[in-house]
C-alpha positions in Angstrom: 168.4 232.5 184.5 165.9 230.9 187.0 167.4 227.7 188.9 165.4 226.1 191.6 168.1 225.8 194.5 167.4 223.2 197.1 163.5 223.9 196.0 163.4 227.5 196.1 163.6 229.5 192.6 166.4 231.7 192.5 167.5 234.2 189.6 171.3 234.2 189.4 173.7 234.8 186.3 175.5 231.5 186.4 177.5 229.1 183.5 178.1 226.3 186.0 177.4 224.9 188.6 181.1 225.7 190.3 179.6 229.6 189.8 176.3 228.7 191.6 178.5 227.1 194.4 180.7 230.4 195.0 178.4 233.4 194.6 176.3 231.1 196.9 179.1 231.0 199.6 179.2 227.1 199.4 182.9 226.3 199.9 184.4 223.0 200.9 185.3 219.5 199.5 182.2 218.1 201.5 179.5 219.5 199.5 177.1 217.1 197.7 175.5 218.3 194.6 173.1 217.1 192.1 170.9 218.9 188.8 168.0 217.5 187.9 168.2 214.3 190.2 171.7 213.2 188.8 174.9 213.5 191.0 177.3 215.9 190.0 181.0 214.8 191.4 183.2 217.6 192.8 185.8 217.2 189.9 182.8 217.5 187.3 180.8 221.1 188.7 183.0 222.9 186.6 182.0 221.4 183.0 178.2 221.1 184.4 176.4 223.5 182.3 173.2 224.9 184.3 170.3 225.5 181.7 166.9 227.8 182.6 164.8 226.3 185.1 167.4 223.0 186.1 166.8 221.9 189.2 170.1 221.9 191.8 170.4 220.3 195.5 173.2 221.2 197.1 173.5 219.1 200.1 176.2 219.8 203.2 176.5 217.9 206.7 174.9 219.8 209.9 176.5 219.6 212.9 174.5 218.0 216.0 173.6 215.6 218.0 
């Protein structure tokens, strides 16, 4: 299916958003995720069913100063 990741479009073959995170490489308990503007808790990306064209922000701190 076609996700928007982060605002680019992506194809990837993906149930949930727990899949998106790991075939992406996003590990961690720090990662902040959303689909389609709403906030998606860590405990919850499991049971969040991605449908064609959702839009998902996945959001993780940079290091800096």
């Amino acid at each position: 299916m076609t996700l928007i990741i982060n605002g680019e479009t992506q194809v990837c073959a993906v149930v949930t958003l727990a899949e998106l995170l790991h075939i992406l490489e996003y590990d961690g308990d720090w990662l902040a995720t959303a689909v389609n503007g709403a906030l998606v808790h860590r405990e919850d990306r499991s049971d969040q069913r991605l449908e064609e064209g959702d839009r998902i922000e996945i959001l993780a701190p940079m290091q800096g100063g």
